[in-house]
N, C-alpha and C positions, 0 to 999 in steps of 0.2 A: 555665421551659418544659420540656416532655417531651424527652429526647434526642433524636427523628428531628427533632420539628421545630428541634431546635439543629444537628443534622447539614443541614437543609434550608439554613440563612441562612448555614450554613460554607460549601455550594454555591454559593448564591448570589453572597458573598464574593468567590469562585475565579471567577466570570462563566458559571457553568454557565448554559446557554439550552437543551437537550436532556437530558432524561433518557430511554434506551431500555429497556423491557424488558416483566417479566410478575410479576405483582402473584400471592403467595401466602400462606396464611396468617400464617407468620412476618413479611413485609413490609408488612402492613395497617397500623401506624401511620405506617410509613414514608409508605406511600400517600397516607393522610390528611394529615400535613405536607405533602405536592407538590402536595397538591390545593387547597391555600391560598397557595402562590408565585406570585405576579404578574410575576416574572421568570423561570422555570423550565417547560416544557411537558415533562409527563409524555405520551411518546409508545410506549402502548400497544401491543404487536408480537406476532406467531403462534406466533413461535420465539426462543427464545431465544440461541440462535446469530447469528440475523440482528440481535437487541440488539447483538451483541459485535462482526458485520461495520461495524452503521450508526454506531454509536460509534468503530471504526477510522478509515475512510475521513473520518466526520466531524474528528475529529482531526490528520490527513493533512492538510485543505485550508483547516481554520479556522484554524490555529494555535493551538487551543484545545485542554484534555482531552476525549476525549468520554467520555461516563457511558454505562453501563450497569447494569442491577438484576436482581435473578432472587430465587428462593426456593431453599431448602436441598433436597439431594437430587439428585434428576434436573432441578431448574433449573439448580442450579453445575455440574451435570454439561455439560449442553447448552451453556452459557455457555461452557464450557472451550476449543473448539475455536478460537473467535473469538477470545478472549484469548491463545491464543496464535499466534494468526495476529498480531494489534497486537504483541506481544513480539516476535516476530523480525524481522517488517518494521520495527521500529522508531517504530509511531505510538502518542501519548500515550492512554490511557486508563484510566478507572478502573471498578472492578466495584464495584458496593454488593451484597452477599449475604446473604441470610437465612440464620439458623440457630435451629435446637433453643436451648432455655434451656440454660444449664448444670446446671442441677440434673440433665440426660438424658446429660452428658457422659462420664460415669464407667464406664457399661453401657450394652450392646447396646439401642439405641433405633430407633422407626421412622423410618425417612426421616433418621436420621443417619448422614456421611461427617465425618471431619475436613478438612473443605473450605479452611483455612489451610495446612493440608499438602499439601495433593492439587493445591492453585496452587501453592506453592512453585517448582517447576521451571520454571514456564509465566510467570512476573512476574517485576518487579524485586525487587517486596518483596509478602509475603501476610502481612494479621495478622487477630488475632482482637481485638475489640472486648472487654477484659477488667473495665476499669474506667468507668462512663458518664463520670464527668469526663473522661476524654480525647479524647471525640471532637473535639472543636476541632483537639487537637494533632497528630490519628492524619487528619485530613484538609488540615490544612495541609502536611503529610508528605508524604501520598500524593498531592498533585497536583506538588508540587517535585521527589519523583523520580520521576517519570511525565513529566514535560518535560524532567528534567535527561538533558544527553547521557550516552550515545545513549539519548533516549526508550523507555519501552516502557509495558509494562503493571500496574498495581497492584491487588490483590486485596482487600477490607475485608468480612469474615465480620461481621456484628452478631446477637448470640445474641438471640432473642426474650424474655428476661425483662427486657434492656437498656432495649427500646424505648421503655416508657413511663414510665420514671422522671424525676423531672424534678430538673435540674441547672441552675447558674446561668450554664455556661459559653455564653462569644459567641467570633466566628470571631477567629484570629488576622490580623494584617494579612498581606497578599499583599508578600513581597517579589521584587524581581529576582533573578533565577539568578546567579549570580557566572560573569562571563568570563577565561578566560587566555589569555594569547599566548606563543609562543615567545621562550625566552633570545634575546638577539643573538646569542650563538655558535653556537647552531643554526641560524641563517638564513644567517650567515657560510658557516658550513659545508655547509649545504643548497647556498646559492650556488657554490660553493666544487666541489658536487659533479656541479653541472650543467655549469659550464666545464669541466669534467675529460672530461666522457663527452661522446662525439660524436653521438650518436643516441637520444634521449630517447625513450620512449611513455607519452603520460599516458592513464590510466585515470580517468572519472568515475564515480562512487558517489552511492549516493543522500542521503550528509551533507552533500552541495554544493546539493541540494535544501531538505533541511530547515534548513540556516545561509542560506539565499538568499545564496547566496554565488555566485553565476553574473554578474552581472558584472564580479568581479573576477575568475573563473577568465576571461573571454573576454578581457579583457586580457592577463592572464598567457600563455594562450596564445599572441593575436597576437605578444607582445613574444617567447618562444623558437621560435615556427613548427615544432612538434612534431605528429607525427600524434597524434589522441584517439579511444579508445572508449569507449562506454557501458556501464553495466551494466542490464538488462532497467528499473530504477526510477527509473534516473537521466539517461533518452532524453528531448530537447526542451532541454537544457542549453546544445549546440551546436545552431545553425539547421541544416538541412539543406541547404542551398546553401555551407555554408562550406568551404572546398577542403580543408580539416584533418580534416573530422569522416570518421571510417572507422565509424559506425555502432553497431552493436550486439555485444559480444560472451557471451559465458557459456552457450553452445548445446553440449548433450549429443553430437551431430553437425553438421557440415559448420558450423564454426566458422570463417569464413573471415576472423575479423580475426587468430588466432593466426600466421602467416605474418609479418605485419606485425609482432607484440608480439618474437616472434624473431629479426626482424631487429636490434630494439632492442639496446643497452648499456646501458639505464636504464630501471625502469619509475617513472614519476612517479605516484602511487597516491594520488589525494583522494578522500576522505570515503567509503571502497567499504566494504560489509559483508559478509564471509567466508561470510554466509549465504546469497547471492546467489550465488557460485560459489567454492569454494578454489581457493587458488593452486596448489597441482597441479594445476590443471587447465588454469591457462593461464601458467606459469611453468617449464615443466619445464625451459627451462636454466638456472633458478635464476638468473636474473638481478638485476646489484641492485636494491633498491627505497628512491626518497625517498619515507616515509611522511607525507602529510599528512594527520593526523585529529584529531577531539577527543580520542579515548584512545588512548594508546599503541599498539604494535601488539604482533599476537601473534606473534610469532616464532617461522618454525619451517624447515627446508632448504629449503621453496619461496620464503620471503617473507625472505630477507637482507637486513635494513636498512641500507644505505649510509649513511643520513640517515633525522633524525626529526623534523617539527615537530607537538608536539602543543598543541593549542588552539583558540580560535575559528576555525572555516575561514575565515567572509568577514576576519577582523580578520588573520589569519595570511597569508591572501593580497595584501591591501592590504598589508601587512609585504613580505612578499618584493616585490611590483612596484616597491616604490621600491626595492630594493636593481639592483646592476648586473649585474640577467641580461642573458647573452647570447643571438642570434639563433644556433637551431639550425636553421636551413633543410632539412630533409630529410622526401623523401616514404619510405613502403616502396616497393620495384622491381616490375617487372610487372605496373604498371599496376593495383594491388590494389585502387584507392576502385572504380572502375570495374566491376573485378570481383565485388566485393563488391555494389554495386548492382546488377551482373545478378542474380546467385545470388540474393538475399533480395528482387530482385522490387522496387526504390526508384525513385522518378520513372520511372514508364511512358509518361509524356507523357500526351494527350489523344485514345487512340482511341476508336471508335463503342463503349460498351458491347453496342449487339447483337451485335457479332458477337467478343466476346470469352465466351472459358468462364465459368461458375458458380463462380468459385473464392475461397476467403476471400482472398486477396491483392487479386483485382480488388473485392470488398468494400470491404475496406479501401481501395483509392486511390478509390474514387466516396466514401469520407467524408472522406477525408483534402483529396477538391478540391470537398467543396460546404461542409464545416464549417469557421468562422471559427478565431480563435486562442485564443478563448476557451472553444472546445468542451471538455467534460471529457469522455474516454474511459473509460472503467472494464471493463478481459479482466477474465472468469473464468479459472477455471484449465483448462487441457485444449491440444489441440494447437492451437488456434486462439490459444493465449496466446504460442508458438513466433510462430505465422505474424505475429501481432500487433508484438511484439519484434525480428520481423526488416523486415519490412514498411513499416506505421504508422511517420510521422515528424509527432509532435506539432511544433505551431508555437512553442508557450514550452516552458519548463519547468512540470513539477506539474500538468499538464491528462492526462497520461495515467496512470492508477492501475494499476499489474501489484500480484497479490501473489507475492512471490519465495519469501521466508523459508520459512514454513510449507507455500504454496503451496495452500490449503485451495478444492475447488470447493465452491459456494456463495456465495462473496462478493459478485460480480456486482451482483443485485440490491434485498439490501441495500444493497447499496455504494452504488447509486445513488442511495437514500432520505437515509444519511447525505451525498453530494457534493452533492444538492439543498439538503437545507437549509443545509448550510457557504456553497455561491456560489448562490443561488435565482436570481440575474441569466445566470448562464451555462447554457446548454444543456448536456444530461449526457445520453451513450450509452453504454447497459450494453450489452455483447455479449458474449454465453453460448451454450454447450454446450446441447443439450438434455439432457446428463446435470447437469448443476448448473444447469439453468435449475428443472426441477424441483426440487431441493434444498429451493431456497427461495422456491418460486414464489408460498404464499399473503402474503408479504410484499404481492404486489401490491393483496390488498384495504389493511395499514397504510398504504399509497401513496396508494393512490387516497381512503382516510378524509383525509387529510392534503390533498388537493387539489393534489399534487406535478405538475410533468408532465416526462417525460423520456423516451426510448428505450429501446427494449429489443429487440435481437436475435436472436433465436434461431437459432440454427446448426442445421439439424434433419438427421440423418443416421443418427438412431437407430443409435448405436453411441458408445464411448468410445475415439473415433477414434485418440486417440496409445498406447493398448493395445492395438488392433487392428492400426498399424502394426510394434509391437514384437512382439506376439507372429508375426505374418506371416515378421518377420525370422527369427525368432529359431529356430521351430516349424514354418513352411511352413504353420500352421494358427491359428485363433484357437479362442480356447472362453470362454464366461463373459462377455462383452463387449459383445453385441447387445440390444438389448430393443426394445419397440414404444414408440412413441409418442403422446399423444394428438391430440386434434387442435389447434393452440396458438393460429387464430381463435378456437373456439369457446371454448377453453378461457379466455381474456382474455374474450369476452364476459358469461361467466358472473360475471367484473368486473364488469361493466358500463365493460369500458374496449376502448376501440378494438383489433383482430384484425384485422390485413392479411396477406397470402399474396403473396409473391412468388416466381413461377417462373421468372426468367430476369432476366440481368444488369442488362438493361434497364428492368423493372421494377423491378427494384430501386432502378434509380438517381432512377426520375421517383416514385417512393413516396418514397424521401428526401430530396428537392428540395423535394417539396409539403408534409414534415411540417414540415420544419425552419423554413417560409417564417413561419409563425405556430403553437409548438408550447406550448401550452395546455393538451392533456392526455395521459395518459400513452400511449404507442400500440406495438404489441407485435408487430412484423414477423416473420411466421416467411418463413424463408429456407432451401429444399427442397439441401442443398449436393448435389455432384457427387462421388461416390464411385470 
């Protein structure tokens, strides 16, 4: 068989059900093997960025890699941003990329980058397809460290004179990842260093998400009665009603669980990723920290390891619960859960929406009290992703998608295309900026080709609201930040997908009541905010 169609049934192998991208010359054979997989849908897309978001998010919530494809040039170019949005948030995916023969490799060629280099920084591993016999080995490779912790992104260049040679290799078998768990003398010790300190704060991270490790952290918690905060990926871990959860922390301003982390003698730190916020930022008395994660930790004055257990999270915390932790009964003082729920605006109760303001927080609580537990949320980036973080309290875990890492706008709704197909049974609401709603707005015709149906938000206030508020601070003036708008009914019509307008809280809420009641096809709310 030809390589691509031996790179196709190595996909297959691995359970690839999604391939995302954009077909160009160097990937036409590629193409043609996808176009004869009976288990593989080659799903056709505008941008090749939004390939790299729906392959994210799909990976995020399948437990699967998600794929994406592009061609050499200004496709791997466009592909980049996305890929390294999946590399720092931490979700599995893999890039298939076209390249140049190598016979063009040596001198200045059209439309050639060294695109194996040019991912280097942005993956875990970027290679170039050197020899065709190895594709078997260079793709059982690349989905093993694309899932192995902490997951990211993997990069696979295939030179165009590769493609159609024909080789007699078949997939290798699919093994399990290998798990470790902590020595007994670190959990001794771990243990050891929880009796010692009197005032514990545990931090969750978004490794407690991707090990589904959340009901052994709710254990763990009950059993030492420690206060918890989130980090923006790893919210819906803790229910919102539980007397422990202090909420959300990692805010640029008015950060109001740090009070509480300072009161601590211990910060108890699972599965969190430094890309999410540094610890100077929320450690400046350098307090100790028991580190629990997959990899070691990085150590540096803000992050003193007291303790370290590295390993499988769920398997490491089922470890420690049978050991003989103690009950640390303590709240932080002055009333901080409470205040904390004022400030970021959490359980407002049940008033009339008419006569409350236009504001993304009141947004947020009419979705938060009509959408089930299985709703999937998906912020873009922008200030609404702040309000979101502070706000928004998902009912489980892994229904609400922030991207932290990279922090890239545009994701949104792709994002949405890849959380559809991952859970097709769950409801999914994209809610976007009108500055990254356009990004990547013509996604919405591969949406609506696809027959998907999910929400989508628009926050319209023509402007790049959390620029606007900095530079105001900062300058007394803004500049560069405003733009017009189209109009985002009509603009969704020209879908041919449902355009509603809401002007007031009210409306809003009996437009979301009515979509969610039976939601069928894709439907595109613009929302006029209050500036």
């Amino acid at each position: 068989m030809k390589v691509t169609d031996s790179l196709v049934h190595c996909l297959e192998n691995e359970g690839v059900e999604y391939v995302f991208g954009i077909v160009g010359t160097e990937t036409l054979d590629l193409a043609d093997s996808l176009s004869k997989s009976t288990q593989i849908q080659y799903v056709n897309v505008r941008h090749e960025q939004g390939a790299a978001f729906m392959a994210d998010v799909y990976g995020r919530l399948s437990k699967k890699v998600g794929v994406c494809l592009s061609t050499l040039g200004p496709g791997a170019t466009n592909l980049l941003t996305g890929i390294a949005s999946a590399q720092l948030d931490h979700s599995p995916v893999v890039a298939l990329i076209g390249q140049a023969g190598v016979e063009r490799h040596h001198n200045e060629s059209h439309q050639y980058i060294d695109i194996a280099k040019l991912f280097e920084p942005t993956t875990k591993w970027s290679t170039q397809i050197k020899e065709s016999q190895t594709v078997p080995a260079i793709i059982r490779k690349a989905f093993r460290v694309a899932k192995m912790e902490k997951p990211g992104s993997v990069a696979i260049t295939i030179p165009e004179n590769f493609s159609a040679q024909m080789i007699p290799g078949k997939p290798f078998p699919v093994t399990s990842l290998p798990e470790s768990v902590p020595v007994n003398e670190a959990l001794v010790a771990a243990t050891q260093l929880i009796k010692k300190q009197l005032k514990p704060f545990i931090i969750i991270g978004n490794g407690v998400i991707r090990q589904e490790a959340y009901p052994e952290l709710l254990t763990f918690i009950n059993t030492i009665q420690s206060p918890v905060s989130h980090s923006f990926m790893a919210k819906g871990v803790l229910p919102k009603e539980h007397p422990l959860n202090f909420f959300t922390f990692g805010f640029n301003e008015n950060d109001e669980v740090l009070p509480g982390m300072e009161e601590a003698d211990l910060l108890i730190v699972i599965g969190f990723d430094f890309v999410e916020k540094l610890p100077k930022d929320w450690n400046q008395k350098k307090l100790p920290v028991l580190h629990i994660d997959t990899l070691p930790a990085e150590i540096n004055e803000y992050y003193p390891i007291g303790g370290e257990l590295v390993g499988n999270i769920k398997m490491t915390l089922q470890m420690l619960n049978q050991s003989d932790l103690p009950t640390k009964s303590w709240v932080p003082s002055g009333g901080l859960r409470e205040q904390i729920k004022t400030v970021y605006q959490i359980d407002q109760g049940q008033p009339d929406p008419s006569t409350l303001p236009y504001t993304i927080e009141n947004v947020l609580h009419c979705i938060e009290s009509l959408t089930s537990e299985n709703t999937i949320v998906i912020s873009d980036v922008g200030s609404h992703k702040v309000s979101i973080a502070r706000t928004y309290q998902p009912k489980i875990p892994n229904q609400l998608i922030i991207s932290n890492g990279l922090a890239s706008m545009g994701i949104a709704i792709p994002g949405a295309i890849g959380a559809k197909l991952a859970c097709p049974d769950d409801d999914v609401i994209c809610i976007t900026g009108d500055g990254g709603a356009l990004m990547n707005f013509a996604e919405l015709e591969t949406a609506k080709r696809l027959g998907l149906s999910f929400l989508i938000i628009v926050l319209n206030d023509s402007m790049l609201k959390l620029e606007v508020q900095q530079m105001n601070k900062m300058f007394g003036e803004n500049y560069g930040v405003t733009f017009q708008n189209p109009d985002f009914v009509n603009l969704a019509a020209s879908f041919g997908i449902k355009g509603i307008r809401a002007s007031t809280l009210g409306e809003f809420e009996n437009i979301l009541k009515e979509e969610l009641q039976s939601l069928k096809e894709i439907v595109v709310i613009d929302v006029a905010m209050q500036n």
